[in-house]
N, C-alpha and C positions, 0 to 999 in steps of 0.2 A: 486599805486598812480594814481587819474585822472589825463586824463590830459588835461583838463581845469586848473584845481589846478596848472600844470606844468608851463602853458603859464602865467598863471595869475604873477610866479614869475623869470620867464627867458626864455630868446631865447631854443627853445628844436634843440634836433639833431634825427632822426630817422630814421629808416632804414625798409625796407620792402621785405619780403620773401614768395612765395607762394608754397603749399602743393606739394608736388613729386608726380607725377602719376605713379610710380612704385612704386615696394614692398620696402622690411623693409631697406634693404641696403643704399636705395637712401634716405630714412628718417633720417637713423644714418647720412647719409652724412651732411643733413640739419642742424641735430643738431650741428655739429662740427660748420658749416660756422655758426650759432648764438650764437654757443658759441665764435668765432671769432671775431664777430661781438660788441659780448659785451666787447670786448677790450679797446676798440674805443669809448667804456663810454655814450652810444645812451640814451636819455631818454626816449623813448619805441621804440618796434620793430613791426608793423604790421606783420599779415599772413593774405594774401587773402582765399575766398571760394571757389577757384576752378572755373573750367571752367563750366559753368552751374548749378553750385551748388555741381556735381558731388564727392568732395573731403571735403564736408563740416566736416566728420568726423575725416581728419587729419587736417582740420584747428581748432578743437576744442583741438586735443591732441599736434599741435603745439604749440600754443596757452599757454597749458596749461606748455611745456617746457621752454617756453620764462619766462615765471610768475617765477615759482614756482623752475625751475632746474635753470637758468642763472639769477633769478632773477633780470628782467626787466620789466617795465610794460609791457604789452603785447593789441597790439591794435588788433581785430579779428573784421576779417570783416565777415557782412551778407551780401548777395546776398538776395534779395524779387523776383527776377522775378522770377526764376525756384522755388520755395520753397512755399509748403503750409505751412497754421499754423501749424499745429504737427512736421513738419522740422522744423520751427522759435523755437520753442518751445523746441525739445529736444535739439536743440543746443546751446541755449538761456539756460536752466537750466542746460549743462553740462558747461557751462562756467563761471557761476554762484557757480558752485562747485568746478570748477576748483581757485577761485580767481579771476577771468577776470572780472574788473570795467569798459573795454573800447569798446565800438561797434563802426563799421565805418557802418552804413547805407547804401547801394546800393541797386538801382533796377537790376545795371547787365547789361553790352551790350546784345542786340540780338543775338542768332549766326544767321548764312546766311539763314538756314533750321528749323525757328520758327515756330510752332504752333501756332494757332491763338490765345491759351487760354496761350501764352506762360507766360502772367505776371495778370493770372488770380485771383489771391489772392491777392498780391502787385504789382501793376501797376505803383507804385510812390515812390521812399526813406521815402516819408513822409509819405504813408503809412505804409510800415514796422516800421517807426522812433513811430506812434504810437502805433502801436500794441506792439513795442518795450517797451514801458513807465512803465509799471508795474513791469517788472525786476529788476529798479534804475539803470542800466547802465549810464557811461557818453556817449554821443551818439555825434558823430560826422558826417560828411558826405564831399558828393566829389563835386567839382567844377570845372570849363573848363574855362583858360584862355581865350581861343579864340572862347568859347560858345561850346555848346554840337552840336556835325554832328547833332540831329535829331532836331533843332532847331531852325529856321527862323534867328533868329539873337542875337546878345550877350544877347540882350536888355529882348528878350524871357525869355534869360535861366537866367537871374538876378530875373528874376519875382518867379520863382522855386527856386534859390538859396534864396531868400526872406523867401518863403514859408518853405524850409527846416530849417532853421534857427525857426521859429514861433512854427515847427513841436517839435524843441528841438537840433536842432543841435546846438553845444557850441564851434564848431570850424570848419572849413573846411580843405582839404588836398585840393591840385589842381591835375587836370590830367599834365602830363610831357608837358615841352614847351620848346624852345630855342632862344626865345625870349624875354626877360627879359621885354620888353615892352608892352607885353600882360598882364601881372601880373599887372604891377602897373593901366594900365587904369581899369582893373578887378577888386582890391581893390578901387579904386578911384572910381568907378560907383556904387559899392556895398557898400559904406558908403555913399552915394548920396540918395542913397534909402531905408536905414534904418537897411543895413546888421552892425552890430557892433561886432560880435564873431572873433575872427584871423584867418586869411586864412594863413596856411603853403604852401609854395613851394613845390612842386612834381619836381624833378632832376633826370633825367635818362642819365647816360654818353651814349654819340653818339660814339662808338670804333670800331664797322663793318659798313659799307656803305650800306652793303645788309641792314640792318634793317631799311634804310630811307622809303621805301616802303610800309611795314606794320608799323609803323608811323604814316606813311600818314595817310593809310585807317585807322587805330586803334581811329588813335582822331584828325587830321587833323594837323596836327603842323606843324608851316611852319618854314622852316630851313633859318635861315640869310646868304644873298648873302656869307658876308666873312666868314663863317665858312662854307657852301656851297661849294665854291671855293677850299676851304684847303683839303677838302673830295676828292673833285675829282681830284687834283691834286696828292695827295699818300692814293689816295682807294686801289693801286697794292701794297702798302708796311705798312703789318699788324702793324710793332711795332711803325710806325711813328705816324698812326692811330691811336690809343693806347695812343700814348703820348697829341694826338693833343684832343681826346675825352675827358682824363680823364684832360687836361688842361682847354678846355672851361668850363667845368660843374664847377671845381674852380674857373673862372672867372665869370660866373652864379653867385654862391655862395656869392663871394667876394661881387658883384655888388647888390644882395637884402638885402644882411647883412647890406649895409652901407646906403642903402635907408629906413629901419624901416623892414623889412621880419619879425616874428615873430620865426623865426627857418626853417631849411630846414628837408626836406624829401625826401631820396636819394631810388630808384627804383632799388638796386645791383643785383636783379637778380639770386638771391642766391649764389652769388660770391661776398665773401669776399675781395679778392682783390680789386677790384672794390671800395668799403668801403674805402678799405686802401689807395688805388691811390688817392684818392681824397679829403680825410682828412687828407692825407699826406703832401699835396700840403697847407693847409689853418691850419695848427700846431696853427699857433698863432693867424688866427683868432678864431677858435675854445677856447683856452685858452683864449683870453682876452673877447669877446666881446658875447662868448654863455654863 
């Protein structure tokens, strides 16, 4: 199933898992948590490309377990910055064989120790998003609440979101926020300027306090005073933690669901649980109103 075709007739649910960097064991693991995953009735499952492109090959055979063994859509991402054509290409036509209708488009953060020629082939989503185009994939892509870190200001990165859209993106994912009021001004400026495809929510529960840090530096997301607050007050006490992360992400949820969100997409981490805490907590908003 596309899933432009999905949005066009309901709010979607989706969940996202990336490739093991160890051998076969930590893969069977994976499979179980999306087999888990599919419990919870997700109308597709993304897999990321790995850290530099590096794991592209188990994001093809992931991929291809999501489709075809849990039978879910399966949304597989490309990374264009680390990736010549003949990587776009055999991945592109293993995915094509595998059944995969859905590509998420990315250039790829930089790591810290890039090469100059580091996004020598695809410099731009919307460059791979064309090169992409003779596959027939449905082609989606990513977007930043609060504007992309390399970005001068939101205003910048709407002009790129614009462009990704034109290139053929048919919907956007958002990178993770915890500010529910970054999304709406971000839909609100992007239909200002001509974006019309549905932007999904990106939800990542906050449950360790150490991860506020890389957060930070990952994509700049800025933590609201009172959930803030609540951190540091039982950062020293794991399961309070725990209750208070996988609470706010359902109040997240609650709160874009009731303002028009198109569907959310939940960041687990490859932890199931995670899935379940938090679609545990929204039962009947899930039943009634996805």
């Amino acid at each position: 199933m596309r899933i432009d075709g999905l949005l066009a007739k309901k709010r979607t649910l989706s969940f996202e898992v990336f490739p093991p960097k160890k051998g076969e064991a930590e893969k069977d693991k994976l499979f179980s948590v999306i087999d888990g995953l599919k419990e919870l009735s997700p109308d597709f499952i993304s897999v990321t490309y790995g850290a530099g492109g590096s794991n592209s090959r188990n994001t093809v055979e992931i991929a291809d377990y999501i489709q075809n063994a849990a039978h879910v859509p399966a949304l597989a991402h490309i990374t264009g910055g680390p990736s010549s054509p003949a990587d776009v290409d055999a991945v592109a036509t293993a995915l094509r064989q595998s059944g995969v209708e859905n590509v998420l488009c990315l250039r790829g953060d930089r790591p810290a120790d890039y090469a100059a020629d580091y996004c020598r082939y695809f410099p731009h989503a919307t460059d791979l998003a064309a090169y992409l185009a003779p596959y027939g994939f449905t082609l989606g892509a990513a977007c930043y609440p609060e504007g992309h870190t390399e970005c001068e200001s939101l205003y910048a990165d709407l002009v790129n979101m614009k462009k990704k859209q034109d290139a053929g993106a048919k919907y956007f994912i958002t990178q993770l926020f915890y500010d529910n009021s970054y999304y709406y001004r971000l839909v609100g400026e992007a239909r200002r300027i001509g974006i019309t495809v549905p932007v999904i929510p990106g939800i990542m529960p906050l449950v360790n306090p150490k991860n506020i840090r890389r957060i930070k530096e990952m994509c700049g997301s800025a933590i609201p005073l009172e959930f803030r607050n609540m951190i540091e007050i039982y950062a020293s006490r794991p399961a309070v933690m725990e209750e208070i992360g996988y609470t706010y992400a359902a109040y997240q949820i609650v709160d874009l669901i009731a303002k028009g969100a198109p569907g959310v997409h939940l960041y687990v981490m490859n932890n199931v649980r995670t899935a379940q805490e938090v679609c545990g907590r929204i039962g009947r908003v899930l039943h009634e109103l996805f």
